[in-house]
C-alpha positions, 0 to 999 in steps of 0.5 A: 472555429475549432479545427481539432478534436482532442479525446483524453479519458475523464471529464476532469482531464478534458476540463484541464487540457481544454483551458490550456489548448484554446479555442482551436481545439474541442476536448471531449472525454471517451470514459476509458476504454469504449472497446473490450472483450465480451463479458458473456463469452471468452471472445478470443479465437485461440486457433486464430493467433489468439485474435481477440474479438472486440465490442463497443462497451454496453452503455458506450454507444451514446459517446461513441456517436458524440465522438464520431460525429465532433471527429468529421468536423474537424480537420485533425483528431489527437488522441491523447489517452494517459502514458501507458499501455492502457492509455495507448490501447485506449487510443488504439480502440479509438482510432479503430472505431473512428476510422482514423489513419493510423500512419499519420501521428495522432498520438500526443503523450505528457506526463504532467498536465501542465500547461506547458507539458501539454503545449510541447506535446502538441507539437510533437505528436506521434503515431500510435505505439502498437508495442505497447498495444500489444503489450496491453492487448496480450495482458487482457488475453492473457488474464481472460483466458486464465479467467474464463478457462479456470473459473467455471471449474471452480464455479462447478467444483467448488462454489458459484462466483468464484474466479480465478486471475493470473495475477490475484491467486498469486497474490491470494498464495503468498498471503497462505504462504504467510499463514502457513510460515505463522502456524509453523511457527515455534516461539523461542524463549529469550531474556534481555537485562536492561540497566537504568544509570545515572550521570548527574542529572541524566538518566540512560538505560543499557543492556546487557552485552557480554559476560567475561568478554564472551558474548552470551544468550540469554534463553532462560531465567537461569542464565539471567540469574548468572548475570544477576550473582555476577554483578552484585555489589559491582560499580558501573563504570564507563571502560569505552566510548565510540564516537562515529559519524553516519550519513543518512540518505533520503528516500527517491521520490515516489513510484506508484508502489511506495506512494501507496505503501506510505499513504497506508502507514503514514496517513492511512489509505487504502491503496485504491484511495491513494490512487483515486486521490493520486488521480484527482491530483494529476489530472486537475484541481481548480485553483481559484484565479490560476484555473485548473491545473494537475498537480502531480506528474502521472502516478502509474509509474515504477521509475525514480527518474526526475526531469533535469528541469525539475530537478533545477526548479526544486534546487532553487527553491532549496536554497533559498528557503534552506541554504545551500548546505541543504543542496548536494553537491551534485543533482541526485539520481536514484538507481531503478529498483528493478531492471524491468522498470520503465525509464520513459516515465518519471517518479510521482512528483508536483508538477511545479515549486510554486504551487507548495502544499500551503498556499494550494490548501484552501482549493483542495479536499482534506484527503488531496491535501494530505497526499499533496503534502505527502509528495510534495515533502518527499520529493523535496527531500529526495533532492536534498543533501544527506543528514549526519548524525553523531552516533555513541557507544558506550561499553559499561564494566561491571563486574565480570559483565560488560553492558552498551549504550549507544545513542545518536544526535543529529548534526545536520538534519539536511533531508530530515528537515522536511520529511522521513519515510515511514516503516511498517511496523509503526516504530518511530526512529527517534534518537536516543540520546546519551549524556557526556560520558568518558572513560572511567566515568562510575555511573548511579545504578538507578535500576535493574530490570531482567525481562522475559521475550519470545521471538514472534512469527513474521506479521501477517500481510497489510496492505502496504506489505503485500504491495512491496512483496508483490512489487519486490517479487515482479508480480503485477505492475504499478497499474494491477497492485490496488486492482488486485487487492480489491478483487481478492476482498471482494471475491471473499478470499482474504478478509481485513482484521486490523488492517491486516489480510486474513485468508478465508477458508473459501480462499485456501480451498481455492488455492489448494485447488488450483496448486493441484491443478495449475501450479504454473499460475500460482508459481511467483518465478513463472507469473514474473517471468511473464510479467518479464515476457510483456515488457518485452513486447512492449519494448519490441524485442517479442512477440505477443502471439508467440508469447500467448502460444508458448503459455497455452500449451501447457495450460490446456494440457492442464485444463483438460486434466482437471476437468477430469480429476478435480473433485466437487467440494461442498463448503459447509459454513459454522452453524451459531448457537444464535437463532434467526430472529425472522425466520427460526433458522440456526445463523451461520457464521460467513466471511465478508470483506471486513471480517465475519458476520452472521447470516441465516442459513435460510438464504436465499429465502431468507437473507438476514444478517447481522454483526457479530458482536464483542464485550469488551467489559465494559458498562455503558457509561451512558445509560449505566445499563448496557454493555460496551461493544465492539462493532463495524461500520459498513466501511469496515472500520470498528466503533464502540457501542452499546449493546441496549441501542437502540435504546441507548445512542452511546458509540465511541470511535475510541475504545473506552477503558474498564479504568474510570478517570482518577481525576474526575471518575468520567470515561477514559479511552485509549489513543494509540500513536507511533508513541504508544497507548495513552489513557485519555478521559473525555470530561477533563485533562487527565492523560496517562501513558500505558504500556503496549501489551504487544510492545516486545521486541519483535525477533524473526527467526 
């Protein structure tokens, strides 16, 4: 007979934690939170300490009931919610609702649902910790006040469904900033000389480094042309070789942040499917005979930290699947990134040697396979010895003009053996290797190529860049960054073109208006200051009240003010030269999430839509008749088709060539990879290789 009621948030956790507690104990899920501020009213009594007036969510009182009536059956009632703030206001909320004795421990925390981690917290519960309740509670005021003081405004000056978050406009500010930075923008012309040589059998290439021993710019042809007179008729001949060694250390293992940042360069997530999948993991798979388990340790984290069991567990399993040169001397520890970073949880890792990617693969998804995989290699590699490689510079006289090779080899791979970190300009870091060569050495000119550049302006926001500035500037917290990003797309503030953020106009009228009239809420030293200001309160060493107090001061000063001042704005969409096909009405051209569309100004009257459509140049290599379009599914993503469909089904997720096959005249398409663009034909083998057109080097200036 069950004595004890265990309440967790998801019917996945509560399937997971039940097999582990046994027959004493019943395990039910609350859904998250069952208790919030009230969506039809701002629900906080400023006057009042800011008390917030809290109701049962609609649709949550069935489960309510269900847990109030399990919890008079039992003798105990655990509320075992996630690791934190969240998780301990959730359990706040149920101990309210349910009547519980907060003075006795009915809190039981773990950070992996193992059945180990979940036996030992069962036998230290704890009472619930109001610090961080309040820390919880002082966000959501914070952000509703923010919410529902500023939106209305917008609603009424600029366009209905407009709002405003703390934390989201900020986000919305630096992409502008970005914007900004590229339209003001000045390429600078520059040349590079690169040299093709020959040893024996080995071709290299190096670039031009000095001339009469004085390093040289090389901005306009006419220098290059110097370079050229220079040089003509001279030998190449090796004058200086540089033999270094360099270590090269891995990765920590994942904190919330850079598991999203690699998950988008590595296998293409979103950050919100990263932490689906990432919450999929942790709370439990089903693994045939073994039963359910949780795979990773929780992924709301920005701490490196690792467990010394874990640590342990993992150097054996290095040794002997690699050899004990593969193990450092010592465990590694991994500094924090940021000195707000919270030490009580560990980094993002699997919860167990045993359980490798392989031998789980049959019992999970595609996409939980590839982000298993994913943490498990990185961790393992964040505990592994450091690589060497033997780097090479080469000095190369000709001349009046010295040209540099330089290359590397790996002597010993150590964590490169099983994972490298990605970066987030797609360019791979392979090594670029270099005959012998010695001193005195008279190289084979094969080759001679001057190239023209022009510096480029930093890149436009993806994902995974917005994730790491806001994480680098302290804006948010690892639970708010895929949240925040799903609310600006929505909101139609900033759209995605290629995988990278775009600002509506919609989105830079807003942040004009709220830099005229709350530059505090756009400020990214206030906002992190704020973000400081909460850890505080969740360490103990604030008041949440005062911390509230202290920001609405200036805030209804300012609120008052621009009731006052701000003007209406009436947004006026792009008309089309396109007629609507339904009504007559000239299309307009909008925004949405995944970029722009046509929509019948006619609206609400008349609510056709419809995508805006690109040649590529194309003819149907099907019905030989159409044209080859670019389009976007629903999701987002661009395919290939025909302009006559429905007449003609022809669509490619790939995008087809102008170029027909010189093998076979069928179809080509383009493949990218971190390699570059190959030409690839969909009837026989043919694969060519193209040149990137935007493959120049990047330079900031």
């Amino acid at each position: 007979m069950a004595d004890s009621l265990v309440i967790v948030e998801s019917p996945a956790k509560a399937k997971t934690i039940g097999k582990y507690l046994g027959s004493k104990f019943i395990v039910k899920a609350s859904m998250g939170h069952i208790r919030d501020l009230p969506k039809s009213q701002i629900g906080v009594e400023v006057e009042n300490d800011f008390n917030p007036k809290y109701i049962t969510i609609r649709g949550k009182g069935s489960i309510l009931k269900e847990l109030k009536d399990a919890s008079k059956k039992v003798k105990n009632v655990y509320l075992a919610a996630d690791p934190d703030r969240e998780g301990e206001a959730i359990a706040w909320h149920l101990a309210h609702a349910l009547d519980l004795n907060q003075d006795e421990s009915c809190r039981v925390v773990f950070n992996e649902i193992t059945k180990q981690a979940v036996k030992d917290a069962f036998k230290t519960p704890r009472k619930i910790n109001m610090d961080l309740v309040n820390a919880q509670q002082a966000r959501r005021i914070l952000d509703r006040l923010v919410g529902y003081k500023i939106s209305p405004l917008l609603w009424k000056k600029v366009k209905k469904g407009l709002s405003a978050g703390r934390v989201q406009s900020v986000a919305v500010k630096i992409i502008l900033d970005r914007e900004n930075e590229i339209d003001a923008f000045v390429p600078e012309e520059y040349w590079t000389i690169t040299a093709r040589l020959g040893k024996g059998d080995s071709v290299f290439e190096a670039k031009f480094h000095q001339l009469n021993g004085q390093k040289k710019e090389l901005t306009r042809e006419a220098d290059v042309q110097e370079i050229l007179d220079a040089i003509k008729g001279s030998t190449f001949k090796v004058s200086e070789v540089k033999e270094k060694e360099r270590q090269r250390h891995p990765s920590p293992p994942f904190t919330t942040s850079s598991m999203q940042q690699e998950a988008a360069r590595k296998l293409n997530f979103r950050a919100a499917k990263t932490m689906s999948v990432a919450q999929q993991l942790y709370e439990g798979v089903e693994l045939g005979k073994e039963g359910t388990v949780g795979l990773i340790t929780y992924m709301r984290t920005d701490s490196t930290r690792v467990a010394a069991s874990a640590q342990e567990e993992f150097k054996v399993f290095i040794q002997e699947k690699y050899g004990d040169t593969f193990v450092p001397e010592t465990p590694r520890e991994y500094s924090k990134k940021a000195a707000n970073a919270q030490e009580a949880h560990e980094a993002v890792r699997p919860t167990s040697v045993e359980r490798n990617p392989d031998s789980v693969k049959q019992f999970l998804s595609r996409d939980q396979f590839r982000l298993y995989k994913l943490v498990w290699e990185r961790f393992v590699a964040s505990q592994m010895s450091s690589a060497i490689l033997d780097t090479l510079s080469v000095d190369i006289a000709v001349g009046n003009a010295m040209f540099r090779a330089s290359g590397s080899k790996v002597r010993f791979p150590g964590f490169m053996k099983v994972y490298v970190e990605g970066n987030d300009d797609g360019t791979t870091d392979e090594d670029k290797f270099l005959p012998v060569l010695t001193a005195g050495d008279k190289l084979k000119k094969q080759d001679i190529e001057p190239k023209q550049h022009f510096t480029q302006p930093p890149p436009r926001y993806t994902e995974a860049r917005l994730v790491k500035a806001m994480e680098e500037l302290g804006i948010g917290r690892p639970s708010t960054y895929a949240p925040t990003l799903e609310t600006i797309q929505k909101r139609g503030y900033v759209a995605i073109e290629e995988k990278k953020f775009m600002l509506t106009e919609l989105g830079e009228l807003v942040i004009e208006q709220m830099e005229q009239f709350f530059p505090e809420i756009l400020n990214v030293e206030f906002t992190a200051h704020m973000e400081e200001d909460l850890d505080h309160v969740e360490e103990g060493s604030e008041d949440w009240v005062r911390v509230l107090a202290e920001f609405y001061e200036s805030f209804e000063k300012r609120l008052e003010f621009a009731e006052e001042e701000m003007k209406e704005i009436e947004i006026e969409d792009e008309v089309s030269d396109e007629i609507c096909e339904k009504c007559g009405k000239p299309l307009v051209y909008k925004l949405g999430r995944f970029g722009k569309f046509l929509a019948c100004s006619g609206f609400p009257d008349c609510r056709n839509t419809k995508p805006i459509v690109k040649d590529i140049g194309v003819t149907c290599p099907k019905c030989k008749e159409g044209h080859v379009v670019e389009r976007r599914s629903k999701k987002g993503r661009i395919f290939f088709g025909c302009d006559r469909y429905p007449d003609c089904d022809f669509v490619s997720w790939d995008r087809p060539s102008i170029k027909p096959c010189p093998k076979c005249d069928s179809l080509m398409v383009e493949k990218r990879n971190k390699q570059g663009t190959k030409l690839q034909c969909t009837s026989c083998d043919h694969v060519e290789m193209v040149e990137d057109q935007d493959d120049e080097e990047i330079v900031e200036s």
